[in-house]
N, C-alpha and C positions, 0 to 999 in steps of 0.2 A: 504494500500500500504506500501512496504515495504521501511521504511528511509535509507535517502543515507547513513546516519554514521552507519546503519547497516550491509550496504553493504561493511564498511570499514574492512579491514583483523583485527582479534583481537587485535594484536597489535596495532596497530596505533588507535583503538577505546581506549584501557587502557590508549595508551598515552596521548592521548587528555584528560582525565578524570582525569589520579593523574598531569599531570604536569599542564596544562591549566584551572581546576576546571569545563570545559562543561561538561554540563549533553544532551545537544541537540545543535543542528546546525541552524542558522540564514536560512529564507528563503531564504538567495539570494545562502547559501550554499548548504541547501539542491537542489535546483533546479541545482543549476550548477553541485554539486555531484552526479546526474543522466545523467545527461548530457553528464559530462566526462567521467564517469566509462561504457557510453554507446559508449563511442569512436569517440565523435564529436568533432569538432573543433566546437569554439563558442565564442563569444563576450559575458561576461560580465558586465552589466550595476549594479550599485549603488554607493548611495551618498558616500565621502570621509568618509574614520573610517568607510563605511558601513561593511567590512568583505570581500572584494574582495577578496583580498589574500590569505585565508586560503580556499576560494571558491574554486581556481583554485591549491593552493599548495597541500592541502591535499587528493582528489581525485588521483591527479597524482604522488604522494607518494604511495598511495596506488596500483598505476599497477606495478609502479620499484620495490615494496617491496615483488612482489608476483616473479615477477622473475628479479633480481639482474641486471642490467644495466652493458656490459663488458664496462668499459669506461664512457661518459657523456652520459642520459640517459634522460635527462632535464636540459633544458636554459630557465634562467629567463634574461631577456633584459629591461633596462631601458633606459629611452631618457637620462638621467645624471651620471654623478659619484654621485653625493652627495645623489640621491636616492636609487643607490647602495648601499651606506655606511651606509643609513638610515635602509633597511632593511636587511645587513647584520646578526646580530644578532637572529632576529626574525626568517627567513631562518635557519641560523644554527642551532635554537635551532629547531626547525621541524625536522630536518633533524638527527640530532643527537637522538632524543626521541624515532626514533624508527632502528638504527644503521647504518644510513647511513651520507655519510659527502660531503659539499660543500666548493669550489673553487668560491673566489672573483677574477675575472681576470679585471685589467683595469690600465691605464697609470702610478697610485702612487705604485703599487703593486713592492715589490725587486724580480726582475729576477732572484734570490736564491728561492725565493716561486713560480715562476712560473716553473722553472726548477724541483722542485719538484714535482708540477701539473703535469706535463709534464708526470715523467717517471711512478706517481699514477695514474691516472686521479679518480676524486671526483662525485659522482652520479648524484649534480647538480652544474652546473655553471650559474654564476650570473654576467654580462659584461654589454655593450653596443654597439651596432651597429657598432661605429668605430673598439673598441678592437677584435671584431669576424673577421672584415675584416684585423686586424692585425696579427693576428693567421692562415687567411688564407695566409696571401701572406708570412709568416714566414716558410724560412724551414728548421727551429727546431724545428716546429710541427707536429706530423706524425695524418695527418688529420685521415685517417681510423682508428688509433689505439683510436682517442680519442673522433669521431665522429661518428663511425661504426655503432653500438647501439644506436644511439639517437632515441629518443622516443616521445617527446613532446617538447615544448618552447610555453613558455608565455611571452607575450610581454605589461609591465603597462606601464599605461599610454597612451595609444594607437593613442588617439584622439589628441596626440602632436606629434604622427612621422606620419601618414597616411595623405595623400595629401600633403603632403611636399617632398623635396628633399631627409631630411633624411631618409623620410618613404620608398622611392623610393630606396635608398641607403639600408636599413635593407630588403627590401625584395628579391632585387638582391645577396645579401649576402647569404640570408636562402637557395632560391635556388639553390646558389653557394653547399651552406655545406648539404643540402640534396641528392648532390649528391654523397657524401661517404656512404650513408646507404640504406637500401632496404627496410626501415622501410616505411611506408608513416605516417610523420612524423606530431603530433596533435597540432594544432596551438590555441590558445589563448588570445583574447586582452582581458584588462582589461582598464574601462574607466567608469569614475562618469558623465562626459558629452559629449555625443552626438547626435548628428538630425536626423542621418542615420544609424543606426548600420545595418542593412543589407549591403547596400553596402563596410561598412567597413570591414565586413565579408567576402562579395565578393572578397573584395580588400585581404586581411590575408589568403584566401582559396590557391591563386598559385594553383601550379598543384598538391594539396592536394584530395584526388579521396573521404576522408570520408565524412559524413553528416555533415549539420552543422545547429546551432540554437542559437537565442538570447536569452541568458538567463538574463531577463527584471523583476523581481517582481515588484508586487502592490506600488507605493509608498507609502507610510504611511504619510499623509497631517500634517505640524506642525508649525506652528504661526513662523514668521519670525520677527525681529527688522530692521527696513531698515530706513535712515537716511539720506536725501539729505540738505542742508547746505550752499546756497552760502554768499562765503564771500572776499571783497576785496582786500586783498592783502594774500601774503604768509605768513605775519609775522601774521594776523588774527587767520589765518589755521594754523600754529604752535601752539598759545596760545590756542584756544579751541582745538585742539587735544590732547596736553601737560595735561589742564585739564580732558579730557576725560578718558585719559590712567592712570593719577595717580594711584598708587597701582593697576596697574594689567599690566597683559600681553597683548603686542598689537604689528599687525604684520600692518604697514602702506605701501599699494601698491602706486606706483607712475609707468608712464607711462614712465619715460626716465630719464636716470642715472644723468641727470643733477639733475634734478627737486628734486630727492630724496636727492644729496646731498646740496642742498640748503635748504629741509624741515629739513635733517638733523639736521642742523649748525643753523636755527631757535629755534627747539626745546631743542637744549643743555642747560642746566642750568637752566631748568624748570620745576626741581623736579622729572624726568623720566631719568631714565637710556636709550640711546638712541644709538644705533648701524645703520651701513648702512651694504646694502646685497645686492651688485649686482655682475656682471658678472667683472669689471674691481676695484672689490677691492678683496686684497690679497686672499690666501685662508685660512692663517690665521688670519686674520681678521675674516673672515667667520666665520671659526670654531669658534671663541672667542664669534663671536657673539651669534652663535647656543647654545653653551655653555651655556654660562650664560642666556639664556632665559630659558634652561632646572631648571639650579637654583633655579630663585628667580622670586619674581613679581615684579611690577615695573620698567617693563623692555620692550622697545618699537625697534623693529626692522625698520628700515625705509630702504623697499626692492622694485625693481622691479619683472616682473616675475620668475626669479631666486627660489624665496619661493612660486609660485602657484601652482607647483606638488604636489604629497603626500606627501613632507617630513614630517615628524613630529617632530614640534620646541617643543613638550609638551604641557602641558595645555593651551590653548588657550582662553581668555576672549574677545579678541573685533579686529574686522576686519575695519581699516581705509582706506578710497582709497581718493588721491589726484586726483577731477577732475573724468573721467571713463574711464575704458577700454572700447575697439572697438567693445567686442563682449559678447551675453551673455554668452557663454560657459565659457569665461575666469572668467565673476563676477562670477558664478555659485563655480567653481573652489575653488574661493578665500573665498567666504558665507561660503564651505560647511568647511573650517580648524576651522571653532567657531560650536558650539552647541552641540559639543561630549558629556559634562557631562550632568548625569541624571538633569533634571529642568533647562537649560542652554538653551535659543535660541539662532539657529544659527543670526548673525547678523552681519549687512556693514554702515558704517557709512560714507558718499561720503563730500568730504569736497572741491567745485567748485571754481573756479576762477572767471567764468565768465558764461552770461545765456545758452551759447551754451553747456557748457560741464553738467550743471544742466538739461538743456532738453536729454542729451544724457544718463544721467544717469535715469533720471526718466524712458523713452525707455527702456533702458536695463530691469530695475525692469519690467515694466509692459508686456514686453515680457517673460519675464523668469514666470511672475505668470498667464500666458496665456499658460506655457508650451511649449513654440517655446524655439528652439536650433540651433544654424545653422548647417548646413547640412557641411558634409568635403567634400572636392572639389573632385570631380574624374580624376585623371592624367593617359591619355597615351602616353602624349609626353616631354616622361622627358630630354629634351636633354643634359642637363648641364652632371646629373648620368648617361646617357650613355657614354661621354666621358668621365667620372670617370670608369665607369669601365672595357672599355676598357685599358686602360691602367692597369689598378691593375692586370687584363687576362693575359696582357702582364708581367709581375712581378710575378704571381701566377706561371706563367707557361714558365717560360725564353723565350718562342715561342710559337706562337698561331696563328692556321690559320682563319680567317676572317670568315667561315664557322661554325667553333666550336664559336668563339664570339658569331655567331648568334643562333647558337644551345642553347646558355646558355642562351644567354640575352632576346631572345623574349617568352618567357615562362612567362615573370617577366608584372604583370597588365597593369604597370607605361610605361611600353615602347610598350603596344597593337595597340597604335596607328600611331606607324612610320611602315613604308612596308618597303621592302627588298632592294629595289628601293631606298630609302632615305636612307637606311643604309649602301648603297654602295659607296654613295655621301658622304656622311660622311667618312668614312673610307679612300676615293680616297684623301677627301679633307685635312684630317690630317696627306698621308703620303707625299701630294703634301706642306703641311707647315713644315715638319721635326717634327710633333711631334708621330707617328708614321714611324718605318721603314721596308719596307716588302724583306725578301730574304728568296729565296728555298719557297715562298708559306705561309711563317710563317711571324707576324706580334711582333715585341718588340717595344719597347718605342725608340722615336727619339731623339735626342739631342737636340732640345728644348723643350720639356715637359719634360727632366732631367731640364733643364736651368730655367724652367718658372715657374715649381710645386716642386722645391728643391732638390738637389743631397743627403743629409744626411741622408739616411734612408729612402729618401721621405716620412718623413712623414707629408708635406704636404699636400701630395697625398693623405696619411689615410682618411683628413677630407672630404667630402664632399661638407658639407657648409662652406661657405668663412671662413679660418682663417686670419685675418688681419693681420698684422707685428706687435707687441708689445713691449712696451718698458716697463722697469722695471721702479717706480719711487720710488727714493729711498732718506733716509736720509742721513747726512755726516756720521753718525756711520752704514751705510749699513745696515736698518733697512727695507725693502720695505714694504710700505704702500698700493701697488697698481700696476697699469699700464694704460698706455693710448696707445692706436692704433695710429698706425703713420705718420695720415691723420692730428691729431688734434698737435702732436710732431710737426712736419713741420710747424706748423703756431709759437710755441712758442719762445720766446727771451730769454735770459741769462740774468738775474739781471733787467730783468723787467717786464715777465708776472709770471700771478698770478692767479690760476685755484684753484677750491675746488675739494677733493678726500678722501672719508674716512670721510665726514662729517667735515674739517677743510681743514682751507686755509691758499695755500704753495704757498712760490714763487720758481722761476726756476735760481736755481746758475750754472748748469754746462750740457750742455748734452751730450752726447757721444753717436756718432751714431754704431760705430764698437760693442761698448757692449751692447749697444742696451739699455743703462739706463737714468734716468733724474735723477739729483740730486739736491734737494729742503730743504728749510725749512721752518719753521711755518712761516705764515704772516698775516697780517690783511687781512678782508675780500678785496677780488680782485673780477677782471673780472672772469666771472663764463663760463666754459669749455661749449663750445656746441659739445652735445654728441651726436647728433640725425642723423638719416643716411639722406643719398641725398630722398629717395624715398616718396612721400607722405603718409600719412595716409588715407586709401581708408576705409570708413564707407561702410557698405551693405547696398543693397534695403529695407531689410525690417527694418532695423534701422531705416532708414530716415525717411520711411513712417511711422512710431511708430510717431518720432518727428514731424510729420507734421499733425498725430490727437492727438497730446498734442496740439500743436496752435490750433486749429480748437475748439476743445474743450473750456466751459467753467467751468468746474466741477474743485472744487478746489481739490488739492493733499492733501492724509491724512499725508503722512509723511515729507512732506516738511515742515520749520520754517515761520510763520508770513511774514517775511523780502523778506525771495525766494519764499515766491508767492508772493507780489505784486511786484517782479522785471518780474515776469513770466507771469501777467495777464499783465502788459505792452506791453510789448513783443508779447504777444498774440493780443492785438490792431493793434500792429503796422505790422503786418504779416496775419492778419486773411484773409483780403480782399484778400489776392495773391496769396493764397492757393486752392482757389476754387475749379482748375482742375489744370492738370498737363501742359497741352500746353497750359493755356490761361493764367497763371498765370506769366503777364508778366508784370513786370516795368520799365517804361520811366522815365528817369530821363533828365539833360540838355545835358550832351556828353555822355551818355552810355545808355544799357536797361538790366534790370536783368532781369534773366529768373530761377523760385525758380521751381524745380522737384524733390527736397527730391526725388531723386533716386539713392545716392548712389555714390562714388567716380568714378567708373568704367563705368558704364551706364553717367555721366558726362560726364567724358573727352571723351567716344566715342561719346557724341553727340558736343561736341565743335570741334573736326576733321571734322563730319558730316558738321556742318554750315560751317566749312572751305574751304570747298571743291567748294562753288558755291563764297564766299563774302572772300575778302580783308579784315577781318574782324580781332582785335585781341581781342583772347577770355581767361578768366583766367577761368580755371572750378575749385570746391570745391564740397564737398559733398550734399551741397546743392542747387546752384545756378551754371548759368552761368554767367558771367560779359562780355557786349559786348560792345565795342568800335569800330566807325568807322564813315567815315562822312553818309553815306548810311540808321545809321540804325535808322529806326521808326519801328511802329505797324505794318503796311500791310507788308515793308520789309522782317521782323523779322518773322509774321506768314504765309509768303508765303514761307523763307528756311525751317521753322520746315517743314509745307505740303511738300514741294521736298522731304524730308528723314524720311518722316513718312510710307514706304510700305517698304517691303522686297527687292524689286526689286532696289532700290536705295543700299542699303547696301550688297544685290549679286555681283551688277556688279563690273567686273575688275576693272576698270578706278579707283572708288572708294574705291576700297580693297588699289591697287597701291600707291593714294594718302596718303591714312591713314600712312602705314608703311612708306612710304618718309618722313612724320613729325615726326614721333614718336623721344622720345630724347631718348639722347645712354646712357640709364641706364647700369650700367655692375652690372647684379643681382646672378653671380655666377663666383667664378674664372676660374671654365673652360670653359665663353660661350665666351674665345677668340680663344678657339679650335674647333669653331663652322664657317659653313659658314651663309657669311650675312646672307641670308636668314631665315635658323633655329633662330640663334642669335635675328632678330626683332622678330620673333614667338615668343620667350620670353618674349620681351617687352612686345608685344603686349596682350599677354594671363595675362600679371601682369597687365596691364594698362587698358586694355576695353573688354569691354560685347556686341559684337553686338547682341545675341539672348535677351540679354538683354532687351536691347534696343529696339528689335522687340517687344517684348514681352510687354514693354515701352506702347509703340504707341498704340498697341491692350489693352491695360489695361486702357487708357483713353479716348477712344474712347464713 
């Protein structure tokens, strides 16, 4: 059979060869270079530094390079700017090796370069989901002139915008701008982990009419270093991380911008060069930090997910995690940035607080080496991005009648599941709040959705996902260190609180609300910033049940230390008896009854509404338990409400539906679900908060 790099135009084979030194193409390239050169759309799957990139770039270099793109001819799309900027370079240099040139579009870019853009346009552009819906609703851009031609987009990273809002928001976008061309237009994710690439496929196809297919190689099996570690306190977990990291490179995840900056400010002056990396510290900060990891060794980044993408910090020796992430995709993610060099295991070294989060990591491991992924959620009713994009319609198009919205919008996966009928309701009900106004038949933005989502550009409106209000925090020399959202600004004092940011602690001399700044200086350690959102941390079903046959089990763990198994075979005593089965697994205590169903944050709290519904009962759910309180409750009590809401017919009927959403709390999980009526508005809740097929599903699984 004939190799895909033979199929490549000569050119771009020579270039590969004197500038790159390949003599052949990685499997995942070769397969995907069949793939595309055969004109599908397709999902490509492999590990981090597996070669995604040049999978999906060079094939599709090779259609532009046979016949010349008038305008953009291919978009690369990332969920970040900073992965943008990462493979900025790499792109160019592709692009340039065989005479063609690419456009960096996105928020730091000087309007002198994109004005340039503008009246060139560059064969490939490289942006992100917001910047394209910025270009569209711009009109100094002449969409046909620089979309006309478009030919392909690839979109990395994929398995971080699909089933989400943003993804919901990038694909509304695509079919927005495929509507300038007659091309049918070759789509592309790229993604090192996920559980369903068909349906994410499904999801990326739109009204894309080509073939499409998972291009999936063999994995190639290779010994992992994996390391769980509980230990008491933070100052523990700084000390042996600090020793850990000495002379080498290490990226340390933490699950919330607190936590990282208090590992931070632990591990400073512990012989490691020590940087923090999240979302609410500077960007030059950032860069500084990226910087000098590319340097030198001995250099220890302390980040939230911020560094889980592709970026590449350079040579990477050793992957630390404070505690675990929620999901395996995410460890996966973070393993796969260590093991690039030849004789190098990838490897994660989990450093706990407590036995909860050591059982949740051991989970994660032993899922991930069973080859489970989670699966990405399938969205039809995205209702937040629908009133996002009606408005942007409105903007796009100074007038727009209600007809043409729908013409554009239900095409898009994320919105399959609202009817026409509820899209009318919606429409009615945001021209009857002001934030739509309908005259002659046409629909513009209302005077309060100018009021609510920002007059300046709106570029409020740009984002999607919630932009929160931020404040600059700065030194007396106007030095800014940072910023803090203005949920956590509103709690603080002048000359008396005292928050860490940037891995050291400031006190608060001045704030100013009008400039939007906080003005601090160094202090001794203080009260430490609670950075963490209102909404709980929802573990999955099959997490939980992971942790609920680590108790069950007596097999001792290879990679845990002496100390974390005997805190864990403890543990494992004092839980084993109550794990039996799922409904019977019930403890009485003197004023309350726990009820342990390791199922999952979501399947929880739908079955504590469930009890609610018949008992007076007040019930706290967590991802593993329910805690129940009331004077009512015993054994026969307690297994008489599970039996009432153990069939379907319980969780069909109205009465019950009714109830559920009367309790639910008033999460606000997007800033446009207060352009939403009540009832869509709980749907949201409701669909973050509980699983009733779950639940059904629950019932029949412990039966």
């Amino acid at each position: 059979m004939t190799s895909a790099f033979a199929r490549f135009p000569p050119r771009l084979q020579a270039a590969i060869v004197s500038n790159l030194g390949w003599s052949s193409l990685r499997p995942v390239q070769e397969l995907a270079g069949h793939a595309l050169l055969d004109g599908n759309n397709a999902i490509i799957l492999a590990p981090t530094a597996g070669g995604k990139t040049e999978a999906s770039i060079f094939p599709l270099l090779a259609t532009l390079m046979e016949r010349e793109p008038e305008g953009v001819g291919l978009i690369y799309i990332a969920p970040i700017k900073a992965l943008l900027n990462n493979q900025a370079e790499r792109l160019g240099h592709y692009t340039e090796m065989v005479g063609l040139r690419r456009f960096l579009w996105h928020g730091d870019i000087k309007d002198s370069q994109k004005r340039a853009f503008i009246k060139e346009p560059t064969a490939l552009l490289m942006t992100t989901p917001e910047s394209l819906e910025v270009m569209l609703l711009s009109a100094k851009v002449p969409h046909s002139k620089i979309f006309g031609d478009m030919r392909a987009l690839v979109i990395d990273e994929v398995h971080a915008l699909a089933g989400t809002d943003r993804g919901t928001h990038l694909m509304s976008v695509v079919e927005r701008l495929v509507r300038y061309t007659n091309n049918d237009v070759q789509r592309v994710g790229l993604s090192a982990t996920v559980g369903n690439p068909v349906d994410i496929l499904h999801w990326l196809q739109g009204t894309s009419k080509r073939s499409f297919c998972v291009v999936d190689p063999p994995k190639v099996p290779s010994k992992k270093d994996l390391r769980v570690y509980l230990r008491d306190t933070l100052g523990a977990i700084a000390q042996d991380a600090s020793h850990l990291a000495q002379s080498k490179k290490s990226l340390f995840f933490c699950q919330s911008r607190s936590l990282a900056e208090e590992i931070a400010e632990r591990m400073r002056n512990r012989g490691t060069d020590v940087f923090v990396h999240h979302s609410s510290v500077s960007l030059e900060e950032r860069t500084a930090a990226e910087e000098r990891f590319h340097k030198g060794s001995n250099t220890s980044i302390i980040c939230t997910s911020t560094l889980e993408l592709g970026i590449d910090v350079g040579d990477l020796d050793l992957v630390l995690q404070a505690n675990a992430p929620s999901t395996v995709s995410s460890f996966l993610q973070r393993l796969g940035r260590t093991g690039r060099r030849t004789g190098q295991q990838a490897n994660t070294t989990f450093f706990c607080e407590n036995i909860e989060t050591v059982l949740q990591a051991i989970a994660i491991i032993e899922l991930a080496r069973k080859g489970w992924v989670e699966s990405i959620p399938n969205q039809t009713r995205a209702w937040p991005v629908l009133v996002h994009q009606l408005l942007a319609l409105t903007l796009q198009f100074g007038g727009i009648s209600p007809e043409r919205c729908w013409e554009q919008l239900s095409v898009v996966p994320d919105f399959s599941g609202i009817t026409h009928s509820e899209f009318e309701i919606l429409i009615k009900y945001m021209i009857q709040e002001d934030y739509l106004f309908l005259a002659g038949g046409l629909l513009s933005m209302g005077e309060k959705a100018e009021r609510v989502f920002g007059r300046k550009n709106f570029m409020e409106l740009y984002a999607v996902f919630s932009s929160p209000v931020m404040y600059k925090v700065q030194t007396p020399a106007g030095y800014t260190i940072g910023s803090l959202e203005q949920s956590f600004v509103d709690k603080l004092v002048a000359d008396m609180s005292s928050f860490l940011l940037s891995g050291r602690a400031w006190t608060v001399m001045h704030i100013n609300h009008e400039e939007r700044t906080v003005r601090v200086v160094p202090a001794p350690r203080g009260k430490k910033p609670s950075w963490g959102g209102f909404a709980p941390q929802l573990l999955g079903f099959e997490l939980c049940q992971q942790i609920a046959e680590i108790l069950q089990s007596e097999s001792t763990i290879p990679y845990i230390d002496a100390k974390t198994q005997v805190v864990l075979d403890e543990y494992r005593c004092d839980l084993r008896s109550l794990i039996a089965g799922a409904t019977s697994s019930i403890q009485l205590e003197t004023d309350r009854a726990l009820w342990w169903t390791f199922a999952g944050g979501q399947i929880n709290h739908t079955l504590k509404y469930g009890l609610q519904f018949h008992h007076d009962w007040k019930i706290i759910s967590d991802n593993f338990k329910l805690k129940i309180e009331g004077d009512s409750v015993g054994h026969a009590t307690l297994s008489l409400a599970i039996a009432q809401m153990s069939t379907p017919a319980f969780w069909e009927n109205s009465a019950t539906q009714h109830f559920i959403l009367s309790q639910l709390p008033e999460y606000r999980l997007s800033k446009f679900q207060r352009a939403l009526p009540e009832v869509y508005s709980l749907e949201m809740v409701s669909n973050y908060l509980l699983d009733t097929p779950g639940v059904i599903k629950f019932f029949g699984f412990s039966d």
